[in-house]
C-alpha positions in Angstrom: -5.9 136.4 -104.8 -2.2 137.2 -104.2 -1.3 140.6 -103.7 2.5 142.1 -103.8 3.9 144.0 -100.8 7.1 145.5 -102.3 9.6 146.2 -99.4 9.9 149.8 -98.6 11.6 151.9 -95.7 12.4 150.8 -91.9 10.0 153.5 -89.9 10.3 151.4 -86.7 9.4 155.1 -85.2 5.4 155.1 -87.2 2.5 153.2 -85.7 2.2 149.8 -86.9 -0.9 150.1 -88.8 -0.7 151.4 -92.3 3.1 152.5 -91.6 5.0 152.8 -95.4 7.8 151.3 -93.8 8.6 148.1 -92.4 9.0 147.3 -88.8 12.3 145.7 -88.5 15.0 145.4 -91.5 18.0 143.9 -90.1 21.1 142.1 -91.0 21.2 143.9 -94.5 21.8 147.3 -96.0 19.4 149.5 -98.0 19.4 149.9 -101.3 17.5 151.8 -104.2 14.5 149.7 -105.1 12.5 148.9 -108.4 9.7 151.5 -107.8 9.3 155.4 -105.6 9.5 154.4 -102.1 10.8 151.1 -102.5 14.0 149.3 -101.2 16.1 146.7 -102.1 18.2 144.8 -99.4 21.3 142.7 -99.3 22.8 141.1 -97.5 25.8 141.9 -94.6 28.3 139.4 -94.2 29.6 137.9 -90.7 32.7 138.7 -89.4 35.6 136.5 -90.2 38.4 136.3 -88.2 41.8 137.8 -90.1 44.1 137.8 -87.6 44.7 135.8 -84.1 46.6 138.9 -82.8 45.9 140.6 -79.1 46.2 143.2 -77.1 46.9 143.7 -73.9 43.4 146.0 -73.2 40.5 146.2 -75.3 41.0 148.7 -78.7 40.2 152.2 -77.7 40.9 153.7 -81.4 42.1 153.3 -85.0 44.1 154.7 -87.6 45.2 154.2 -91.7 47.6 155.4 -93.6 50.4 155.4 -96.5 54.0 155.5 -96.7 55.4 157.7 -99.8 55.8 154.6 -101.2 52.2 153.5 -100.7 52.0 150.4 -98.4 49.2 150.4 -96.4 49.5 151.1 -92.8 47.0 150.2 -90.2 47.3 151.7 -86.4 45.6 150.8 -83.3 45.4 152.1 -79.5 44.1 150.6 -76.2 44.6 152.3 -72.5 48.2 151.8 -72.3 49.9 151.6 -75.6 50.3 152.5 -79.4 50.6 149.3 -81.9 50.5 149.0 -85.5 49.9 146.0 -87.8 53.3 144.6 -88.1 52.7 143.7 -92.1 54.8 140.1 -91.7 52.7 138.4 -89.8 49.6 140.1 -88.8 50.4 141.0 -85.5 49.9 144.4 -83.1 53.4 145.4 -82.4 53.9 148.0 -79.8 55.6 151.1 -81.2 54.3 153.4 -78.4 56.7 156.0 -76.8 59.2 155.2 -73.9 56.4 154.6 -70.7 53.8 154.0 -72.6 50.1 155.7 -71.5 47.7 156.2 -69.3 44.3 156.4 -71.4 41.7 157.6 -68.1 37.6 156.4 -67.7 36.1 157.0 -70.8 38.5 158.3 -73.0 39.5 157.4 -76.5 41.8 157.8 -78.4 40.9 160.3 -82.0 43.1 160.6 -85.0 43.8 162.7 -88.1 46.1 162.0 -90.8 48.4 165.2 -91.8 50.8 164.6 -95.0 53.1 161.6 -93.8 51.8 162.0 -89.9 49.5 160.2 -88.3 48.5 162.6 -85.1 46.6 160.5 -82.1 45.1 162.2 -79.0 43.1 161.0 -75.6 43.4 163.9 -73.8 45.1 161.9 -71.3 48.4 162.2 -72.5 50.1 164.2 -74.4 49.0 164.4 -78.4 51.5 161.7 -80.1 52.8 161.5 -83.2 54.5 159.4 -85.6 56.1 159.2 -89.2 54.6 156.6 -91.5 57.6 156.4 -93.7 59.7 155.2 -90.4 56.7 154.1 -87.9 59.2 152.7 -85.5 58.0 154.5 -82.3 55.0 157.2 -81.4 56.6 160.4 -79.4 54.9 163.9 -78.1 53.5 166.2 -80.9 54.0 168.9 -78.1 54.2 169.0 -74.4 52.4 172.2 -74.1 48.3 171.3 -74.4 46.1 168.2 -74.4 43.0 167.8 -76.4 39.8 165.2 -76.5 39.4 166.1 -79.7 41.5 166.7 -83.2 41.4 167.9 -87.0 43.5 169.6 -89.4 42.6 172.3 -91.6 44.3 175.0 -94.1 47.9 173.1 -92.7 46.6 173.5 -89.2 46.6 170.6 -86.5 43.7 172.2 -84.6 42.6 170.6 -81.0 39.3 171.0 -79.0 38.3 170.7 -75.9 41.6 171.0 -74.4 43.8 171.1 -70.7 46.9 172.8 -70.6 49.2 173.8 -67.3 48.2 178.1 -67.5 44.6 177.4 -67.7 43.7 173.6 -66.7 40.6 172.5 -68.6 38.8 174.6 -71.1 36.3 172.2 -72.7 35.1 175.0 -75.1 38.4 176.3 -76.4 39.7 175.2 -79.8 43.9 175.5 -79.8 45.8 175.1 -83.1 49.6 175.0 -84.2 51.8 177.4 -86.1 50.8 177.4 -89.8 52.2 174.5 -91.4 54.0 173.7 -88.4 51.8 170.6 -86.7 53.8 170.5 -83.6 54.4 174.3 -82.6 51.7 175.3 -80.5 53.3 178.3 -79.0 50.8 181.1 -80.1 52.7 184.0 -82.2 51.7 186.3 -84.5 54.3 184.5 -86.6 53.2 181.1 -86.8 49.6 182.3 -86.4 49.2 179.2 -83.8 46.8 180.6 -81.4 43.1 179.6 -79.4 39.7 180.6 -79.3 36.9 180.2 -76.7 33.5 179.7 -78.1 30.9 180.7 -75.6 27.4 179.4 -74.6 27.2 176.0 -76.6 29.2 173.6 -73.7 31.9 171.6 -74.5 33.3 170.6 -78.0 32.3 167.1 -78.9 34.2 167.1 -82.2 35.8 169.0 -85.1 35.0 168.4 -88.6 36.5 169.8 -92.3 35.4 170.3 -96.1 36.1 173.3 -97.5 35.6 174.6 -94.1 35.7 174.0 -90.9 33.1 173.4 -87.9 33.4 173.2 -84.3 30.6 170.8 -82.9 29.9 171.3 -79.7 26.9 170.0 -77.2 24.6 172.5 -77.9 25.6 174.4 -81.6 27.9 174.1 -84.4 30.0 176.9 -85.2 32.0 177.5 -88.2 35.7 177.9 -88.5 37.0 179.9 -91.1 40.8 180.8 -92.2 41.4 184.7 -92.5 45.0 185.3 -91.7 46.8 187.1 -89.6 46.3 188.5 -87.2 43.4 187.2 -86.0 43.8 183.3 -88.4 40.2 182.4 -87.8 37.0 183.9 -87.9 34.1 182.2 -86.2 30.5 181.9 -86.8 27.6 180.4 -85.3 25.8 178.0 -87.8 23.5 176.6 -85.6 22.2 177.6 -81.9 20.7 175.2 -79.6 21.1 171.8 -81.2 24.7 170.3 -81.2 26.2 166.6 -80.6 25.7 164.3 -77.8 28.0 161.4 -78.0 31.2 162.6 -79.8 32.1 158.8 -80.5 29.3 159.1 -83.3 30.9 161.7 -85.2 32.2 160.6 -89.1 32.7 162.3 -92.1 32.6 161.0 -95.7 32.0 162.7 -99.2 32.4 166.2 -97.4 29.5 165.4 -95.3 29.1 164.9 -91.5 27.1 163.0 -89.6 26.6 163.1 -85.7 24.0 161.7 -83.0 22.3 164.6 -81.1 19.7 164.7 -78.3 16.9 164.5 -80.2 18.1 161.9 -83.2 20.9 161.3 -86.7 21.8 164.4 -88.3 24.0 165.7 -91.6 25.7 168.8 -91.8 26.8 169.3 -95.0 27.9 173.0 -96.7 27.1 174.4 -93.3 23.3 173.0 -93.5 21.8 170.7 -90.8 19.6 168.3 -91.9 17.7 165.8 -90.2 18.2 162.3 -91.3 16.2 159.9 -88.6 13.2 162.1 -87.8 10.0 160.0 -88.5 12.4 156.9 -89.2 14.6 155.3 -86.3 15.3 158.5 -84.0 12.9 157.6 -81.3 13.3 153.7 -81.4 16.5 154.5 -81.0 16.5 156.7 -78.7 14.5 154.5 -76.4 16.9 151.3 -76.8 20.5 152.9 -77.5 22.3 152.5 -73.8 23.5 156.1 -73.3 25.1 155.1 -70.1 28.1 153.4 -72.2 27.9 155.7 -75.4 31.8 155.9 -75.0 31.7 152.5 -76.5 30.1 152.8 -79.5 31.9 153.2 -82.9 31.4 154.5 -86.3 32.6 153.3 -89.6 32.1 153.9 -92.9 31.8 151.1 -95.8 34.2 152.0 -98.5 32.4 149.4 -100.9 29.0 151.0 -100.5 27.4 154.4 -99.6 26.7 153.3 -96.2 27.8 154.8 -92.7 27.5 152.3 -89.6 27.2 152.9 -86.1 27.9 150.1 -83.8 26.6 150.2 -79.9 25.2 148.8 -77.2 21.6 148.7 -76.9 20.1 148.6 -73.4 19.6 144.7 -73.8 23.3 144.5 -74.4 25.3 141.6 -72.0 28.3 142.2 -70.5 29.6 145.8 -72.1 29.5 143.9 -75.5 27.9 146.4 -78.9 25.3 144.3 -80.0 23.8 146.0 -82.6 25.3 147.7 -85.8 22.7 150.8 -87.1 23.4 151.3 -91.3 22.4 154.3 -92.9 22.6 154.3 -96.8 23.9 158.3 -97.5 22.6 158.3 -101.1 19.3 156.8 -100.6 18.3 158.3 -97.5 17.2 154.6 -96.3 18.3 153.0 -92.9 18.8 148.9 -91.8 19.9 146.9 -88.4 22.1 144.1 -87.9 23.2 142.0 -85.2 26.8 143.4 -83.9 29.9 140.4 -83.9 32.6 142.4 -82.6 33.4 144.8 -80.2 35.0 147.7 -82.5 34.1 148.7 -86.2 36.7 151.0 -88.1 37.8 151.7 -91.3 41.2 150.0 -92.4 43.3 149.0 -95.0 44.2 145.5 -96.4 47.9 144.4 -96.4 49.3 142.0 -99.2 49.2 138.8 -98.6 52.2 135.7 -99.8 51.4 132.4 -100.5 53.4 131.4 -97.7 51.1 133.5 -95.3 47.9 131.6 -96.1 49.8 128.7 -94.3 48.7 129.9 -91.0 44.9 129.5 -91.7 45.7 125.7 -92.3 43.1 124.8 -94.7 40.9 126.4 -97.3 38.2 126.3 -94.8 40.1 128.6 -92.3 40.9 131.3 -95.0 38.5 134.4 -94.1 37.3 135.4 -97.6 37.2 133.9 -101.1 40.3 135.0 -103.3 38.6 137.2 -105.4 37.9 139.4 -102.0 39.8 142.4 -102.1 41.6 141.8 -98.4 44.6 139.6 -100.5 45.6 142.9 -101.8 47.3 145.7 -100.2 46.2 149.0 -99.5 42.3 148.6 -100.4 39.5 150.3 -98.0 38.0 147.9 -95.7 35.5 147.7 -93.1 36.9 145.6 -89.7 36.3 144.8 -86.7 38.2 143.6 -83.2 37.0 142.1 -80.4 37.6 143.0 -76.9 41.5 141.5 -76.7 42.2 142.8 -80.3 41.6 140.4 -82.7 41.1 141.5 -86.2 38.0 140.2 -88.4 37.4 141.4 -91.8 33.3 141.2 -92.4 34.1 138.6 -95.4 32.4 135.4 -94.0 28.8 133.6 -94.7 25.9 136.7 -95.3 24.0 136.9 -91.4 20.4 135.9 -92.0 18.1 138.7 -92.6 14.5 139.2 -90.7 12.1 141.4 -91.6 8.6 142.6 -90.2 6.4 143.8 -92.1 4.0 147.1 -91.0 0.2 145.9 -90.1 -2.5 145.4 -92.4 -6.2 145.1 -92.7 -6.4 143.3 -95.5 -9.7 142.7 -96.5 -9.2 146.0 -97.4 -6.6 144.7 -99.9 -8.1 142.4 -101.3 -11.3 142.2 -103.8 -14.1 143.1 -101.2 -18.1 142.8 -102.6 -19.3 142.4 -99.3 -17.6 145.3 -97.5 -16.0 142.3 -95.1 -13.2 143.5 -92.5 -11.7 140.2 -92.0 -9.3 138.2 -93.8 -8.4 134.4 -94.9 -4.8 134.4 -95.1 -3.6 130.9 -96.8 0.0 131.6 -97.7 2.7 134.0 -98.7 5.8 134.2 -99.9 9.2 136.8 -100.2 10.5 137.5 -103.1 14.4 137.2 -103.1 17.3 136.1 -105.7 20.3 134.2 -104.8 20.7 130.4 -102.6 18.9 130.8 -100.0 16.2 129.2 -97.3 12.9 131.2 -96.3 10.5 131.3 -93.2 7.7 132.9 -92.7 5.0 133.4 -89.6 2.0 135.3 -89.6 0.8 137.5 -87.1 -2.6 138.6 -86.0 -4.9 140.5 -84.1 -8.6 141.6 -84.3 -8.3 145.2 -82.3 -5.5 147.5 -82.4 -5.7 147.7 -78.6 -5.1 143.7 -78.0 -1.6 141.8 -78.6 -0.5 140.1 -81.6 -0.3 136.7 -81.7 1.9 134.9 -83.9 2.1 131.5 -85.8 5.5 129.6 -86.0 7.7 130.1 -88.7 7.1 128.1 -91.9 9.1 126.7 -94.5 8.9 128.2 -97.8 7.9 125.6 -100.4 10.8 124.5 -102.4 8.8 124.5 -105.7 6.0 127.0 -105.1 8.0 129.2 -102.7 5.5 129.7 -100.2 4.7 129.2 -96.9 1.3 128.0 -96.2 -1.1 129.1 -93.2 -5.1 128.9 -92.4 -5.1 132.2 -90.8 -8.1 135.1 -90.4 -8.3 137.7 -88.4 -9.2 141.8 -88.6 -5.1 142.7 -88.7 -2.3 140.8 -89.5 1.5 141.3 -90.4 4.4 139.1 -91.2 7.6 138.2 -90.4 9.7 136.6 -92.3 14.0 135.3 -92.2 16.0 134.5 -95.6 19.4 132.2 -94.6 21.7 131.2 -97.0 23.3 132.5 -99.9 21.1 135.4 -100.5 21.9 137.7 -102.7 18.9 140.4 -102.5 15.7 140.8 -101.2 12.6 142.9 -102.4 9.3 141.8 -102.3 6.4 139.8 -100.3 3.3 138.0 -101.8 0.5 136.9 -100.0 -2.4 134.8 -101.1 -5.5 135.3 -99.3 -9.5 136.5 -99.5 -12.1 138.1 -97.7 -13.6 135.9 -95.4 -17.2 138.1 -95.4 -19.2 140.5 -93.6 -19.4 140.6 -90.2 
């Protein structure tokens, strides 16, 4: 009898046995599926190199932007130096100020775009500044405080967790400019720029806007609310005891935020915290993220698709590489993995291409993406990547081959069952998937929950009948199974199999 196993949620965190969700999903993203509780993958693409530019240290930050005019701009920082993507030949060109930088341990550089500015701090140095209608070189926003972290809100620049000369390092003040005034941070009444301590919740790991605007510190949120003068802000404690752990996780997209804490993924959205990985991927990932080198992982958003990414290194990471990519689809609530092929993920913009241009990538089977791909035409959202000198790959190239595992069953259970039999004959199965593509599949048993699995080799899928074909029984078994190729979606696994009687 063959029996459908629709593909549902990864719930790497639920016991094997019975889980609803699936025990590894990786190299796709999540999408809505054709029944309640079921998901629909496809596939992730592999990165593609876009441009054979360098740095001279490994990219410690990102920025985008537009002229009045609306070309695209695309910024970049390492340790030492400010660059942006010099649009005639792909290149970083160094536009940093006179002396350059001194980025220090495990800093990085953060970013917020306010009207034609784009603002860059690393705490290090001074916050810089620089005109995207001109872009010709970065100088100081002001001389007068340094911040880790950086927002705008209600036509403030605000700063947190800051160092300045009177007081050293506060790492739980917020400081923000004159009103409309992004580089006066002299407080007066006047300009209403002006600071604020915010007791009892550690330092401030990030600040985030909507309508609002929150302070997220290690151990609460607090919100941050425009009142005038004198007093400009009001603040407010939204939530007490819980806060973010590894600022580098922080993104915001659709008016929601998203941050890793101590104990998992959470949302804040309208002032609401809302747990987004508990029961799902929080402990596994908790017990395989490498916390030690946090300050290398990234976060992107996909403009094509309602998914956020978080790229890192997991604790069986080589040589301070990321090596793996954690997706989490915002609308359906459903989370993937993927194997991680560069060193930095951020959100950019495309630059227009010539004909002339496309001579660099020598042939046809250089070019990076097919010409339909929105990267030949300026000024579109994009998800990149660099590696660890700066090269720039757009994730345009052949779709990464997708494994999944499913969760353990018993089933004789499953199957038609007279005899009240707890083993079964499993003689082949098969997933269920659209598009060119090649399938394997293995089979893994066990006859107590207390002894290992033991699993066949991968088989071919059947070119006419689509299965793979096994001579397997046991008490428990699950599957595993890879799709390579051309895939275009993936939903469903069949398996053929029976009762093999009582015992």
């Amino acid at each position: 009898m063959v029996i459908d196993v629709p593909f549902t949620s990864f719930t790497p965190d639920l016991p094997a046995l019975n889980n609803p969700g699936l025990v590894r999903a990786h190299n796709c993203s999540p999408g809505l599926g054709a029944g309640p509780g079921q998901v629909t993958f496809f596939p992730l693409k592999s990165a593609s190199l876009y441009s054979n530019t360098s740095m001279t240290s490994m990219p410690l930050g990102s920025a985008v932007g537009q002229d009045k005019l609306g070309n695209a701009k695309v910024y970049a920082g390492n340790a030492t130096k400010l660059m942006k993507l010099n649009p005639a030949n792909r290149q970083w060109l160094d536009i940093s100020k006179t002396g350059g930088y001194l980025t220090t341990g495990t800093e990085t550089w953060k970013t917020v775009e306010y009207g034609s500015l784009s603002v860059w701090t690393n705490y290090s140095d001074n916050p810089q500044l620089i005109d995207m209608n001109t872009d010709v070189k970065f100088a100081d926003l002001t001389t007068l405080v340094k911040g880790r972290h950086i927002n705008t809100h209600k036509g403030f620049v605000i700063l947190g967790n800051t160092y300045d000369a009177l007081d050293g390092a506060v790492p739980y003040r917020v400081r923000w400019s004159g009103i409309e005034s992004p580089s006066d941070f002299s407080p007066s009444p006047a300009t209403q720029s002006d600071f604020q301590d915010i007791q009892g919740f550690g330092a401030v790991q990030g600040i985030v806007a909507d309508d609002s605007c929150y302070v997220i510190l290690q151990r609460g949120i607090v919100q941050m609310q425009y009142i005038g003068a004198p007093y400009v802000f009001s603040f407010t404690d939204r939530v007490t005891g819980l806060g973010c752990s590894v600022p580098q996780s922080i993104v915001t997209v659709e008016s929601k935020h998203f941050f890793l804490s101590d104990s998992g993924f959470y949302m804040l959205q309208g002032g609401q915290l809302q747990p987004i990985g508990n029961g799902k991927i929080d402990k596994w990932f908790l017990e395989t993220f490498d916390s030690t080198q946090s300050s290398l992982m990234t976060v992107a958003v996909d403009p094509r698709e309602t998914l956020v990414t978080w790229q890192y290194l997991s604790k069986n990471a080589v040589s301070g590489k990321p090596d793996v990519m954690l997706i989490f689809n915002y609308t359906t609530g459903e989370w993937t993995t993927a194997d991680a092929t560069t060193h930095f993920i951020f959100n950019s913009m495309s630059l227009p291409w010539t004909i002339d241009q496309l001579d660099e990538f020598v042939s046809f089977d250089g070019v990076p993406a097919s010409f339909d791909d929105p990267i030949w035409s300026g000024g579109k959202a994009m998800l990149w990547g660099m590696d660890s000198t700066g090269r720039i790959y757009s994730f345009s190239g052949p779709p990464l081959e997708l494994s999944v595992e499913t969760p353990e069953f018993q089933l004789s259970r499953m199957f038609p069952n007279e005899t009240n039999a707890d083993i079964a004959i499993v003689s082949a199965a098969r997933p269920l998937f659209e598009g060119d593509g090649t399938a394997r599949i293995s089979v893994g048993t066990k006859s107590l929950q207390n002894s290992d699995i033991a699993w066949s080799e991968l088989e071919e899928c059947n070119a006419e009948t689509g299965f793979a074909y096994f001579r397997s029984s046991s008490r428990y078994q699950r599957f595993k199974m890879t799709i390579g190729g051309n895939w275009t979606r993936a939903f469903s696994l069949q398996v053929d199999g029976k009762t093999a009687g009582r015992r």
